[in-house]
N, CA, C and O atoms as a GROMACS GRO file, in nm:
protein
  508
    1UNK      N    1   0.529   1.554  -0.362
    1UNK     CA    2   0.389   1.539  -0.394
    1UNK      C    3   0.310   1.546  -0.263
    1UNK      O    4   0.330   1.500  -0.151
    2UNK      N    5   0.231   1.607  -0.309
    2UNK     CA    6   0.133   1.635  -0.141
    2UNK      C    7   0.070   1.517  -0.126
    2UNK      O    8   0.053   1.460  -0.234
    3UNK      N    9   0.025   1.453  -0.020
    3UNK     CA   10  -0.051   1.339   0.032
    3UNK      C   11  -0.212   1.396   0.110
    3UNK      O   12  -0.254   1.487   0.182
    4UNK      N   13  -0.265   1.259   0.031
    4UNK     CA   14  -0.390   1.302   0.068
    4UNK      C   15  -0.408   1.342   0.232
    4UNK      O   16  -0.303   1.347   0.295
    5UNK      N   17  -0.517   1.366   0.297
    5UNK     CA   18  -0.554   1.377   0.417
    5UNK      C   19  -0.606   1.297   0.460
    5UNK      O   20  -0.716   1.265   0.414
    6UNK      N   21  -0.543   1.218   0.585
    6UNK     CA   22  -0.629   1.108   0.641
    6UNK      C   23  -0.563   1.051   0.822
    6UNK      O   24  -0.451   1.057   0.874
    7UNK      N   25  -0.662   1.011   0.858
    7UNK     CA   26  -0.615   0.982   0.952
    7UNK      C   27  -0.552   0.893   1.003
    7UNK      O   28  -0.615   0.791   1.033
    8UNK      N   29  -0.413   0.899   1.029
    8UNK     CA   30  -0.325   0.732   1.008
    8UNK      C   31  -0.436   0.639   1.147
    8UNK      O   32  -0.474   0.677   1.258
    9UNK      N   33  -0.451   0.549   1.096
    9UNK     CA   34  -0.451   0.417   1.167
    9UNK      C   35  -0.417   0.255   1.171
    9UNK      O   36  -0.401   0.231   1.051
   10UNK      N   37  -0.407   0.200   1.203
   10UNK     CA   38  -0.356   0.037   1.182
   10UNK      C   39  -0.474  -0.074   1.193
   10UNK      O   40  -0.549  -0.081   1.290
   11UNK      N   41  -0.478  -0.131   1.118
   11UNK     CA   42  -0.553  -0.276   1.126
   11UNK      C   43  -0.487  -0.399   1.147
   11UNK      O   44  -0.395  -0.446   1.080
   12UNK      N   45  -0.535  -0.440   1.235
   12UNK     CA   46  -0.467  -0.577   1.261
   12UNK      C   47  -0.574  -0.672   1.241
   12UNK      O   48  -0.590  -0.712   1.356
   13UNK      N   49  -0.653  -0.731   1.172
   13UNK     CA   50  -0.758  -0.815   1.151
   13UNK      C   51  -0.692  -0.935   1.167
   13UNK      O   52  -0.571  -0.959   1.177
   14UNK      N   53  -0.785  -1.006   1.168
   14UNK     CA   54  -0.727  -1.170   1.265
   14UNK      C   55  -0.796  -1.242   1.079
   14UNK      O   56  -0.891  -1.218   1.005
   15UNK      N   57  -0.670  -1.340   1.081
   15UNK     CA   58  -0.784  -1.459   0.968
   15UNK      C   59  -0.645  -1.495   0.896
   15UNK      O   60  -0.548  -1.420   0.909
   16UNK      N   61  -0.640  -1.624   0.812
   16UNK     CA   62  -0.604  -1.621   0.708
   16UNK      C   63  -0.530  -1.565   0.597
   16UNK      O   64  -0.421  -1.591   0.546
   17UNK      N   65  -0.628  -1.476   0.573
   17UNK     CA   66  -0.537  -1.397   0.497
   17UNK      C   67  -0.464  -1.260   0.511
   17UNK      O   68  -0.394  -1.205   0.426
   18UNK      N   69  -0.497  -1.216   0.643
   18UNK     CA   70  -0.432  -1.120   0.749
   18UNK      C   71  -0.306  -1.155   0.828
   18UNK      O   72  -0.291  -1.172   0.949
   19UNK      N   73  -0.201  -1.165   0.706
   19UNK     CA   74  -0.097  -1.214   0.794
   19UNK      C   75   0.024  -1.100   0.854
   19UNK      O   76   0.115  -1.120   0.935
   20UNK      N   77  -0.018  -0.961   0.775
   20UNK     CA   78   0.107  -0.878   0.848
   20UNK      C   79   0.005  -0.762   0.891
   20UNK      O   80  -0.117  -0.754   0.876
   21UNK      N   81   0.102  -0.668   0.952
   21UNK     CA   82  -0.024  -0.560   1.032
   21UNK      C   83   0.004  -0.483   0.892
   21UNK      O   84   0.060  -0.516   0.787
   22UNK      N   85  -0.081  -0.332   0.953
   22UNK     CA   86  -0.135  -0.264   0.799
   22UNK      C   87  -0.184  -0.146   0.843
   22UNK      O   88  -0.254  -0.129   0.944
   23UNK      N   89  -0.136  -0.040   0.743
   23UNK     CA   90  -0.114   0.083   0.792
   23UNK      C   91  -0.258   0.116   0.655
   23UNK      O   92  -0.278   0.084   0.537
   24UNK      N   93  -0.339   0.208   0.776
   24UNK     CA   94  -0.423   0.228   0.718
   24UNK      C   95  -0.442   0.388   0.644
   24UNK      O   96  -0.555   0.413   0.603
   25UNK      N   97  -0.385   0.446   0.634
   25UNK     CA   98  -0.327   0.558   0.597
   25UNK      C   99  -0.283   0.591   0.462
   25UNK      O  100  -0.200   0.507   0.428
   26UNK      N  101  -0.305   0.683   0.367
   26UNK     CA  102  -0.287   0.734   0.251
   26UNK      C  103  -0.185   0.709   0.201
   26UNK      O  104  -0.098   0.776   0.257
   27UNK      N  105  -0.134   0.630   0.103
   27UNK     CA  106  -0.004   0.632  -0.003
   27UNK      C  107   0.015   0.616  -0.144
   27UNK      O  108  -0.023   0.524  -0.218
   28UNK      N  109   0.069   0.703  -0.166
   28UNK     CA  110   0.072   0.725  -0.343
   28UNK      C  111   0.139   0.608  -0.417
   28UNK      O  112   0.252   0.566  -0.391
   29UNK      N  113   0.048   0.556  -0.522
   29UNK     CA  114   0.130   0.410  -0.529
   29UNK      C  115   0.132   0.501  -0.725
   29UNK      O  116   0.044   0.566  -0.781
   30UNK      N  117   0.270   0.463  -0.770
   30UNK     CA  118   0.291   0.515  -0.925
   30UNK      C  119   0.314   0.383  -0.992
   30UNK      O  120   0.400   0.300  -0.965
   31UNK      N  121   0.208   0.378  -1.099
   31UNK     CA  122   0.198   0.189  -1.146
   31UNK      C  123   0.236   0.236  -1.316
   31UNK      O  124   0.157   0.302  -1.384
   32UNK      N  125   0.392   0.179  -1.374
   32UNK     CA  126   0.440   0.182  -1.462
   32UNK      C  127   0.396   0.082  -1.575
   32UNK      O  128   0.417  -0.034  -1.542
   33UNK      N  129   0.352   0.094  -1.674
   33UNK     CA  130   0.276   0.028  -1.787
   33UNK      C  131   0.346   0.038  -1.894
   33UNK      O  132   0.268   0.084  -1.978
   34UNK      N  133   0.515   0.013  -1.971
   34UNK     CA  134   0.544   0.025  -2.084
   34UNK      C  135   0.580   0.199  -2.046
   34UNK      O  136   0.615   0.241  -1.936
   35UNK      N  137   0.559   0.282  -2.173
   35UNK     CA  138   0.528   0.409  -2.157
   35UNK      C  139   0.402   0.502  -2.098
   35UNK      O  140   0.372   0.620  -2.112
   36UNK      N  141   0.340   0.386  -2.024
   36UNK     CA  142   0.210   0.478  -2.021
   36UNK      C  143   0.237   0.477  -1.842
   36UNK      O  144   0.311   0.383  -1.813
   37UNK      N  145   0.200   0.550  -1.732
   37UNK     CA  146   0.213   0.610  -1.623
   37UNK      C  147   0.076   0.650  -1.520
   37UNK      O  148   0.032   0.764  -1.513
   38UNK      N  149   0.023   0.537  -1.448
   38UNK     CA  150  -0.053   0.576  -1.344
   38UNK      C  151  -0.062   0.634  -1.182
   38UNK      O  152   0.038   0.601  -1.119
   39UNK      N  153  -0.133   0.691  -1.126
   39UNK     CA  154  -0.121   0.703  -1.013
   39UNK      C  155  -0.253   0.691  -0.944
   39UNK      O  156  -0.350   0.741  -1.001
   40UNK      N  157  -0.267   0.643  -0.848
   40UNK     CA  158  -0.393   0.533  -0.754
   40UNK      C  159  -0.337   0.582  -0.584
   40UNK      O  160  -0.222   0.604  -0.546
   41UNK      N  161  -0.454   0.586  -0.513
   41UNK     CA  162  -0.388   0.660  -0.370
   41UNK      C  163  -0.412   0.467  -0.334
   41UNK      O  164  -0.477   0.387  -0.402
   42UNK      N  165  -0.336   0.442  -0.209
   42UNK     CA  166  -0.346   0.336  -0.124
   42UNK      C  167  -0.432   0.334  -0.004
   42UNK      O  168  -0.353   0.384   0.077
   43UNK      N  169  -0.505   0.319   0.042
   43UNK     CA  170  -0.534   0.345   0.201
   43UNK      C  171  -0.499   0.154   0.276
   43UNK      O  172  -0.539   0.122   0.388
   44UNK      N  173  -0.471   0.118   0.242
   44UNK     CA  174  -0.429  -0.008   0.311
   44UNK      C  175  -0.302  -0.048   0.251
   44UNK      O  176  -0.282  -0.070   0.132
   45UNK      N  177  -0.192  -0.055   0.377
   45UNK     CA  178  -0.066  -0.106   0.310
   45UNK      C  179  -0.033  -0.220   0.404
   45UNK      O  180  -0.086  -0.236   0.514
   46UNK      N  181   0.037  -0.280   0.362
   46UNK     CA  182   0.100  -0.407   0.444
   46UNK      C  183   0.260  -0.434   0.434
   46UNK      O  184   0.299  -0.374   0.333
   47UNK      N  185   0.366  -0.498   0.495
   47UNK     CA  186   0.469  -0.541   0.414
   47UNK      C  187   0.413  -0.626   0.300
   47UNK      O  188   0.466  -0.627   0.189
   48UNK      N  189   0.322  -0.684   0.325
   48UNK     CA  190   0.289  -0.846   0.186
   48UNK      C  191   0.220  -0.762   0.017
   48UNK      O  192   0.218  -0.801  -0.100
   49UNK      N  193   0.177  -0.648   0.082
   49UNK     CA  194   0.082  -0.588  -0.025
   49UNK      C  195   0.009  -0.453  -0.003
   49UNK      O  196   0.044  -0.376   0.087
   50UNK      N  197  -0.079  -0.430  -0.076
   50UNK     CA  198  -0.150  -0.358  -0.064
   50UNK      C  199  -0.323  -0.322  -0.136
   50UNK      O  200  -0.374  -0.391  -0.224
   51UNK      N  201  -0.360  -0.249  -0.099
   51UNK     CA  202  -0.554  -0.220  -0.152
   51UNK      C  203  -0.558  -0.134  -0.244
   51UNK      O  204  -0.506  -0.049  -0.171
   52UNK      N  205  -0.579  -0.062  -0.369
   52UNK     CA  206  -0.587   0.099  -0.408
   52UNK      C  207  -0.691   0.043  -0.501
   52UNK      O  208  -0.710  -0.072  -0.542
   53UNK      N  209  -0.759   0.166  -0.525
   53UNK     CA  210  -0.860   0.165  -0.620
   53UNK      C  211  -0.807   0.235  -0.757
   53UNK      O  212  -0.744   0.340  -0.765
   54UNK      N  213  -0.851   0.141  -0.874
   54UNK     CA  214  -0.815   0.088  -0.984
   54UNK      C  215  -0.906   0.119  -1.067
   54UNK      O  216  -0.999   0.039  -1.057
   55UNK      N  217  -0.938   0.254  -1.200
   55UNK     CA  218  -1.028   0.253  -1.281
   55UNK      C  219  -0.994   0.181  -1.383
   55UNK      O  220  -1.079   0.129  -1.456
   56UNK      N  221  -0.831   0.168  -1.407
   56UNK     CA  222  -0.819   0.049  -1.506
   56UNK      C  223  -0.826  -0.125  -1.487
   56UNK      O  224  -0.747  -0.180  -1.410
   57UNK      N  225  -0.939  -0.210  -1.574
   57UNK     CA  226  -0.967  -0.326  -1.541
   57UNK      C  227  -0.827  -0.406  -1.549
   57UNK      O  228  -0.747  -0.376  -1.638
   58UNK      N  229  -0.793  -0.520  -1.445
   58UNK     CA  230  -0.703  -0.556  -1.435
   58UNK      C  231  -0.719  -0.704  -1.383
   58UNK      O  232  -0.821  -0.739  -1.324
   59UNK      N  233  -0.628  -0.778  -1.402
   59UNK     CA  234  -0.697  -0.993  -1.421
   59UNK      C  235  -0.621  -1.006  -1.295
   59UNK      O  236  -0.524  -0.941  -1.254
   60UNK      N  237  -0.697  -1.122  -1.233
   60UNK     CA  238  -0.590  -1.168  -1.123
   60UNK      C  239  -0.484  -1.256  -1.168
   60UNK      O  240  -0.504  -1.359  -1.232
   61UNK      N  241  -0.352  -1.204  -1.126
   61UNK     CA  242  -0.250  -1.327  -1.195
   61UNK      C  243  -0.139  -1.225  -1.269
   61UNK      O  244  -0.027  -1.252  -1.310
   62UNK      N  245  -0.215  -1.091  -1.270
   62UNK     CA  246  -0.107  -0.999  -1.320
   62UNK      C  247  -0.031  -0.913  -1.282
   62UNK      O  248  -0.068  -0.840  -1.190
   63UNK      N  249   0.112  -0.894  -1.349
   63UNK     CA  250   0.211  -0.860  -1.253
   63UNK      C  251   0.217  -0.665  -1.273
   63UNK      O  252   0.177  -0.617  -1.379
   64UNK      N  253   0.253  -0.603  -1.195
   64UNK     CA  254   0.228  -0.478  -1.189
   64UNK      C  255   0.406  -0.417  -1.116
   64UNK      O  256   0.468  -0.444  -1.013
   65UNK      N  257   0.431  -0.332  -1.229
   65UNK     CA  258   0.551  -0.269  -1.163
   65UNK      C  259   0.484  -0.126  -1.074
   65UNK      O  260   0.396  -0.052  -1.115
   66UNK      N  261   0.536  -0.120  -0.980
   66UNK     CA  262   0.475   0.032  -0.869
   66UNK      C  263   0.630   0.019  -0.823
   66UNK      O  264   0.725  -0.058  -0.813
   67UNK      N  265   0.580   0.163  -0.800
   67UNK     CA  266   0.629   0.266  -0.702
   67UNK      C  267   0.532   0.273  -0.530
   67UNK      O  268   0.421   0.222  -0.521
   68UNK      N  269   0.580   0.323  -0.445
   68UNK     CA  270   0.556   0.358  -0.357
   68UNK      C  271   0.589   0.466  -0.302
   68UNK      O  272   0.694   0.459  -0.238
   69UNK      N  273   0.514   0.611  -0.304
   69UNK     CA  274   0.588   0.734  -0.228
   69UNK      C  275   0.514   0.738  -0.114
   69UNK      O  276   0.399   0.780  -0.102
   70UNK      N  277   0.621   0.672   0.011
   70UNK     CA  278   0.578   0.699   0.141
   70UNK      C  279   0.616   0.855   0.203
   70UNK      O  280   0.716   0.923   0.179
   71UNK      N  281   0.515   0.882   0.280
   71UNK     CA  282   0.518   0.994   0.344
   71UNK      C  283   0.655   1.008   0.397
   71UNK      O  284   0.710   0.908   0.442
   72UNK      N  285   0.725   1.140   0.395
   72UNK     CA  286   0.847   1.207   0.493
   72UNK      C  287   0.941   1.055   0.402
   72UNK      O  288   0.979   0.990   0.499
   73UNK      N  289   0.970   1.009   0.326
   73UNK     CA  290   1.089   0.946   0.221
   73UNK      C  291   1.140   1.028   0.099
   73UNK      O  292   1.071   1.120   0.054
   74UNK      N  293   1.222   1.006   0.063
   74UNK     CA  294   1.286   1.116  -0.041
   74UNK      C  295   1.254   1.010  -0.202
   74UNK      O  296   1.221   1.044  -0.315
   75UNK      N  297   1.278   0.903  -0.153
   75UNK     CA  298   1.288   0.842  -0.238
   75UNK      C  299   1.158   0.707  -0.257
   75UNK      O  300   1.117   0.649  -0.156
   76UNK      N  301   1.113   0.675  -0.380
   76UNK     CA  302   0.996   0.573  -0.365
   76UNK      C  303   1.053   0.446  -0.330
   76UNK      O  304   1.170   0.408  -0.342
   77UNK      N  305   0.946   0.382  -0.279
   77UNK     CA  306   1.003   0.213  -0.267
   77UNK      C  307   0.955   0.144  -0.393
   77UNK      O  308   0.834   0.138  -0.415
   78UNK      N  309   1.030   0.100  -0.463
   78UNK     CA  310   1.034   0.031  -0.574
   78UNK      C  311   1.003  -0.129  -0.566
   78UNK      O  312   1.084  -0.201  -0.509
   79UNK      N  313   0.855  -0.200  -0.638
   79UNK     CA  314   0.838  -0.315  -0.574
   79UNK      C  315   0.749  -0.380  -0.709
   79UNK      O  316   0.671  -0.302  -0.764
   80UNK      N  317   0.757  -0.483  -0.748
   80UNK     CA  318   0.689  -0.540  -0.848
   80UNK      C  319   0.566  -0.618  -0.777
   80UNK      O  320   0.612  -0.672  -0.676
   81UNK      N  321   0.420  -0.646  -0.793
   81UNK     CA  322   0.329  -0.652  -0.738
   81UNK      C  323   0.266  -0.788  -0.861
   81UNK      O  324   0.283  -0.814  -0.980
   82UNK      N  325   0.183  -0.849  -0.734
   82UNK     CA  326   0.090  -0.945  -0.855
   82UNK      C  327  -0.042  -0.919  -0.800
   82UNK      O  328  -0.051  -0.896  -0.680
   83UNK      N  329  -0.157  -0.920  -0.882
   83UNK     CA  330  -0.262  -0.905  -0.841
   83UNK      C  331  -0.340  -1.000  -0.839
   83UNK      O  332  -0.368  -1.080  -0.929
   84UNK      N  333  -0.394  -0.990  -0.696
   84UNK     CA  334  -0.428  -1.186  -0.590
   84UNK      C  335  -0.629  -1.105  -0.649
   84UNK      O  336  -0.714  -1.167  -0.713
   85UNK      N  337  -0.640  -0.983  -0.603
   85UNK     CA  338  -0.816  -0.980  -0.630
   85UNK      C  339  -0.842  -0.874  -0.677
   85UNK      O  340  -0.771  -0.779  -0.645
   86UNK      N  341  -0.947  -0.856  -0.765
   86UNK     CA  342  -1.052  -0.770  -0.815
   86UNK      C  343  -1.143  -0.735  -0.739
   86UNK      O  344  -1.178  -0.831  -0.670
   87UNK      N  345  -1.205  -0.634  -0.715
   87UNK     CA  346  -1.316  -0.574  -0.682
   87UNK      C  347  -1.364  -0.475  -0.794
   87UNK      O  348  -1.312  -0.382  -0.855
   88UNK      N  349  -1.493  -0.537  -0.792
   88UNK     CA  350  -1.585  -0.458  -0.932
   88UNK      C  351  -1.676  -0.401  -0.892
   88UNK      O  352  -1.730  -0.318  -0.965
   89UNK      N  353  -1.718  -0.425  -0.780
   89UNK     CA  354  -1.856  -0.378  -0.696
   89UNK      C  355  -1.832  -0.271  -0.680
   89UNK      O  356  -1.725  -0.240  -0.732
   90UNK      N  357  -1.901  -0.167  -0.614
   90UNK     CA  358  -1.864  -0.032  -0.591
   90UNK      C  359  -1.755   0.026  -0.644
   90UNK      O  360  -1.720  -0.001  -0.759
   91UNK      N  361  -1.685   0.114  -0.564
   91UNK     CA  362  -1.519   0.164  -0.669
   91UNK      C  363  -1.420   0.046  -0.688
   91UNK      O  364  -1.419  -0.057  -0.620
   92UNK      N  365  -1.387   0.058  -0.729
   92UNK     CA  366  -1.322  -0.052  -0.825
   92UNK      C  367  -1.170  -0.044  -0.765
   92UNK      O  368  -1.112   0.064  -0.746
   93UNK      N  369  -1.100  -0.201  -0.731
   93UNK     CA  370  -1.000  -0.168  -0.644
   93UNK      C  371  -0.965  -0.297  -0.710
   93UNK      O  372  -1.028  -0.386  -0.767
   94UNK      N  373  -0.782  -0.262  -0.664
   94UNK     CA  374  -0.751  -0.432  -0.672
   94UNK      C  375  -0.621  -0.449  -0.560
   94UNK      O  376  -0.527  -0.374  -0.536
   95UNK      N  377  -0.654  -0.557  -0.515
   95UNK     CA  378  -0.553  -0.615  -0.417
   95UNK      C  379  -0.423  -0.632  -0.473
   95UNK      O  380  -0.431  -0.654  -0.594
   96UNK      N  381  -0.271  -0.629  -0.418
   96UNK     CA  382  -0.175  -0.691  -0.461
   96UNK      C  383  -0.058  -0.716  -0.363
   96UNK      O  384  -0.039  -0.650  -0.261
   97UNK      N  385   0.018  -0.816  -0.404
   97UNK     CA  386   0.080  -0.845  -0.310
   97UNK      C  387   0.222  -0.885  -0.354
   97UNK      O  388   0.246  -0.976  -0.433
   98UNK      N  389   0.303  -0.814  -0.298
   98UNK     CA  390   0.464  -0.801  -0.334
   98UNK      C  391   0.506  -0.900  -0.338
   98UNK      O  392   0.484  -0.976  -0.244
   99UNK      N  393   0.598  -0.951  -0.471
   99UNK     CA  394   0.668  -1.041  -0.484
   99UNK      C  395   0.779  -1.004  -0.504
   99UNK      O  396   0.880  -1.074  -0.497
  100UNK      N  397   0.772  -0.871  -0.536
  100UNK     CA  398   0.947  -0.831  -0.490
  100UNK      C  399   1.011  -0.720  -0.479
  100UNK      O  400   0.965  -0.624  -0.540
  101UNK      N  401   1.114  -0.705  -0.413
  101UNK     CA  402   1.123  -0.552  -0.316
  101UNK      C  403   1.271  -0.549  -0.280
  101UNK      O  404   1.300  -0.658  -0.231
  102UNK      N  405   1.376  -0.468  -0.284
  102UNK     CA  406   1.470  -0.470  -0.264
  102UNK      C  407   1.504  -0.487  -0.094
  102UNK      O  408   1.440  -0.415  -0.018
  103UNK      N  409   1.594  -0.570  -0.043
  103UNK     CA  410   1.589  -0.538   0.125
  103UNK      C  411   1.585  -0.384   0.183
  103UNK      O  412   1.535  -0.357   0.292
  104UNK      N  413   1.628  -0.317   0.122
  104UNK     CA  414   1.687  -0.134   0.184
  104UNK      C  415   1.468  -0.109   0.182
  104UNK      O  416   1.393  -0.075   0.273
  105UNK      N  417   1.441  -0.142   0.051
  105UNK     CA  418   1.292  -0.079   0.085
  105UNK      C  419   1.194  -0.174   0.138
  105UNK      O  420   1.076  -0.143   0.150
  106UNK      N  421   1.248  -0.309   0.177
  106UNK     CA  422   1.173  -0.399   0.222
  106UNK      C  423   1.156  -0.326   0.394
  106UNK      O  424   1.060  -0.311   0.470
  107UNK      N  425   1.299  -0.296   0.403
  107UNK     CA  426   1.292  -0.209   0.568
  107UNK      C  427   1.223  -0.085   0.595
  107UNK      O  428   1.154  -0.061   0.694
  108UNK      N  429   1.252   0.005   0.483
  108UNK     CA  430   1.200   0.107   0.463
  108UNK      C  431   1.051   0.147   0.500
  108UNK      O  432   1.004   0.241   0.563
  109UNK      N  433   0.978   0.004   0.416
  109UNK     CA  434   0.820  -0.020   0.422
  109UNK      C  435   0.752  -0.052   0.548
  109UNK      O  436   0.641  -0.022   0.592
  110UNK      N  437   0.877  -0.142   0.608
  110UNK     CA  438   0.818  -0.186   0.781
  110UNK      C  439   0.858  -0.112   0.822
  110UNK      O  440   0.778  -0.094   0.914
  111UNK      N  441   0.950  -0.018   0.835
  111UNK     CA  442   0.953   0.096   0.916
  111UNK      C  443   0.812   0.213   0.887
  111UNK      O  444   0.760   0.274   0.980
  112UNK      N  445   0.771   0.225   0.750
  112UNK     CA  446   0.671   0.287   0.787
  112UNK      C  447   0.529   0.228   0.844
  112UNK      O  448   0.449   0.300   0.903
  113UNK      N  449   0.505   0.076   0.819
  113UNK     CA  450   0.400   0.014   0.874
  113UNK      C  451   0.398   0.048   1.006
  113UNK      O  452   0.320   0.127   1.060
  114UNK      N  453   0.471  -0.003   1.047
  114UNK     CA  454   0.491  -0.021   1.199
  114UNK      C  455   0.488   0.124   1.270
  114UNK      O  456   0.416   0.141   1.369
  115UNK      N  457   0.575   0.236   1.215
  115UNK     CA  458   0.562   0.363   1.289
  115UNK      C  459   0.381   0.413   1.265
  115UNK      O  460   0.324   0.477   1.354
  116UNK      N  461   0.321   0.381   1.159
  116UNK     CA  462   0.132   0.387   1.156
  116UNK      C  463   0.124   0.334   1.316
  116UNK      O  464   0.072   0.401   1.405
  117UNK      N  465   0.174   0.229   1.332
  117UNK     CA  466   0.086   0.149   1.440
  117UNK      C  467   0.149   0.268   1.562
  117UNK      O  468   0.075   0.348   1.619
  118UNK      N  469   0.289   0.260   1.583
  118UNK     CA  470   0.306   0.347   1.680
  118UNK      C  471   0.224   0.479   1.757
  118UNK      O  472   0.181   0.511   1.868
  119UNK      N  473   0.239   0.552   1.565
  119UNK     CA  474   0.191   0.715   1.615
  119UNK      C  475   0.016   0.658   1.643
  119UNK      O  476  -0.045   0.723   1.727
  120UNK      N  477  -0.052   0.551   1.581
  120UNK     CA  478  -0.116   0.527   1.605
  120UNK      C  479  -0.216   0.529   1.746
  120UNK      O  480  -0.334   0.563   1.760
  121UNK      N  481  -0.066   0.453   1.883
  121UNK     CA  482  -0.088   0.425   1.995
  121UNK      C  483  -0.075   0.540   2.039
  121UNK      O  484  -0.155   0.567   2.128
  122UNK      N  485  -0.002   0.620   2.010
  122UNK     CA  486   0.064   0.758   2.101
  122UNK      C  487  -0.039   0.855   2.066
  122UNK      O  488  -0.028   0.958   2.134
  123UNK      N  489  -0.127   0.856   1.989
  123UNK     CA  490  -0.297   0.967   1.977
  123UNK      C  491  -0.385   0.901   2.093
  123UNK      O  492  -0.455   0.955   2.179
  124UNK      N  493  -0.364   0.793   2.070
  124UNK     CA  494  -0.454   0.684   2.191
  124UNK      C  495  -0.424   0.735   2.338
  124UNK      O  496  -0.521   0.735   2.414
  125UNK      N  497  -0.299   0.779   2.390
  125UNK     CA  498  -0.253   0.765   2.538
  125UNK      C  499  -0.257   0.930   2.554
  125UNK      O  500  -0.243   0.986   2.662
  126UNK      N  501  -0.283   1.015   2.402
  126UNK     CA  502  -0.316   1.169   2.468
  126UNK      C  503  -0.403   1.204   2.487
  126UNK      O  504  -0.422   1.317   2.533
  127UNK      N  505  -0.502   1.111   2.457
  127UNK     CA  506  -0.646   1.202   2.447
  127UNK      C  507  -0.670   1.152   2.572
  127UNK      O  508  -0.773   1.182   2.632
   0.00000   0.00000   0.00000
């Protein structure tokens, strides 16, 4: 599947509820419903969770089976999600945050967080 276009970057925001770094960069998240089958791009990922915008309304407190197709992986990371917030204001998004993830894609995921932050630094030291 082709991935959107964007420019990888990392956020590290300081606070509370900023507890892992976060790859700010495009990822196809596939959210399984029974028989029915969505797909939502990501631009904020974390190991803890992630951001995507959501035209279907969705409660906080609810659990969400996804997929994850990270860039250059063959295979998705498979991760069950609960959803901590709503956003209704503008495009419509909802927060979520992994409650569970196999270790092989728990690594998988910080390996791609973390390489965001890398290639991140290494655009920084060419220009």
């Amino acid at each position: 599947m082709n991935q959107p276009s964007d420019t990888p970057a990392v956020d590290r925001r300081s606070g509370a509820r900023r507890k892992a770094r976060r790859a700010m960069r495009p990822v196809w998240v596939r959210e399984r419903a029974g028989t029915d089958e969505y797909l939502h791009c990501a631009r904020d990922v974390s190991e803890g969770g992630a951001f995507f915008s959501h035209a279907i309304p969705r409660v906080v407190g609810s659990l969400l089976a996804l997929e994850l197709e990270i860039p250059g992986e063959a295979e998705s990371i498979v991760v069950d999600g609960r959803v901590v917030r709503v956003r209704e204001d503008g495009a419509p998004g909802v927060a979520v945050q992994f409650v569970r993830m196999a270790a092989a894609d728990q690594w998988r995921l910080r390996r791609y967080v973390t390489g965001a932050a890398t290639s991140k630094l290494s655009d920084r030291r060419t220009r």
